[in-house]
C-alpha positions in Angstrom: -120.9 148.7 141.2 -118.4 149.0 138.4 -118.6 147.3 135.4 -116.6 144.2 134.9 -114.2 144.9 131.5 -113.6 141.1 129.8 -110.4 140.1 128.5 -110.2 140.4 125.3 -109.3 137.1 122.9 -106.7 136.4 120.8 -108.7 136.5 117.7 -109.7 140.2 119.2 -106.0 140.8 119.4 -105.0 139.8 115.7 -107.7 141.9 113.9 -106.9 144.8 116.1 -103.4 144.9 114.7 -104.2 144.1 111.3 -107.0 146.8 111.6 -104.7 149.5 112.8 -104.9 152.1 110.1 -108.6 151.6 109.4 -110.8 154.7 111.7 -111.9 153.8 115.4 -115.1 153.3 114.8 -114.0 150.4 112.5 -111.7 149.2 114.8 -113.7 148.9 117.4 -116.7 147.2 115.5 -114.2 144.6 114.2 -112.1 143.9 117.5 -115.2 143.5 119.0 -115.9 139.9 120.4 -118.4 138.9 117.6 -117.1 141.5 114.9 -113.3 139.7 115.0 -114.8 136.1 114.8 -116.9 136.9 112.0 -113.8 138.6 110.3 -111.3 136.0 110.8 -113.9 133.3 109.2 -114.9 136.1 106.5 -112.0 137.3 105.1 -110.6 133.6 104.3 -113.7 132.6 102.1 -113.6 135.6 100.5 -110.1 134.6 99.5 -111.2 131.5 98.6 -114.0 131.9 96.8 -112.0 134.6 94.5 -114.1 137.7 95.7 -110.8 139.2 97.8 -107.6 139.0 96.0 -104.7 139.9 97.9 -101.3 141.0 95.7 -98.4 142.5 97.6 -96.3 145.6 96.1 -93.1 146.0 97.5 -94.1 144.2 100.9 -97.1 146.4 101.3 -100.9 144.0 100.6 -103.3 145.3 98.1 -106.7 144.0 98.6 -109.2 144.0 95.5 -112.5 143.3 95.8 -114.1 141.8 92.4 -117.4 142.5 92.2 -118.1 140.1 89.7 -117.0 137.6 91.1 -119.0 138.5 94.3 -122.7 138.4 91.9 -121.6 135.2 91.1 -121.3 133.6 93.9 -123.7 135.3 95.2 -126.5 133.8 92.2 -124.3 130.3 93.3 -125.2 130.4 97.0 -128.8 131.7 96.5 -129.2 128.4 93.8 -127.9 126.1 96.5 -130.1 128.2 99.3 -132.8 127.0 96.9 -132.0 123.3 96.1 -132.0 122.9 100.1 -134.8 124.2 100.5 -136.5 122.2 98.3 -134.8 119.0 99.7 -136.2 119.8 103.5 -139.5 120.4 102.2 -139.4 117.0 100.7 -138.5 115.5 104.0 -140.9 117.7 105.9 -143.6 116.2 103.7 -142.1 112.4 104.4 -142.3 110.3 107.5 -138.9 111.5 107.8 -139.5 112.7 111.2 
């Protein structure tokens, strides 16, 4: 019995052009079904959050990863893991349930 190929999504479709000139193995982990979900929710934090700047030269992108700007949000988002934390163990502790 042969295997049944799936069709492949539109958000499979868009990183495997915009990964074109990256090597196949890459290509193929990203366009993957999980890999180009993950990347088209990833790349737009790290936009927003300052880690990825994008600056165009003469039409062609640049991408720049800051690293600095990555520990830092990294020490931000391991602060708020923390506080969370902290605030369901309050409620575990509560009748809250």
């Amino acid at each position: 019995m042969a295997k049944k190929k799936s069709k492949t999504t539109y958000s499979q479709q868009i990183v495997g052009m915009a990964t074109m000139g990256l090597p196949a193995p890459v290509q193929k982990v990203a366009a993957s079904k999980y890999g180009s979900k993950l990347l088209l929710l990833l790349i737009p934090f790290l936009i927003a959050s300052g880690i990825l700047t994008v600056t165009f030269n003469g039409g062609m992108p640049t991408f720049n990863f800051n690293k600095d700007r990555a520990a830092a949000v990294g020490t931000e988002l391991r602060g708020e893991a923390y506080k969370a934390a902290e605030r369901v163990r309050q409620y575990g502790d509560s009748s809250y349930r």
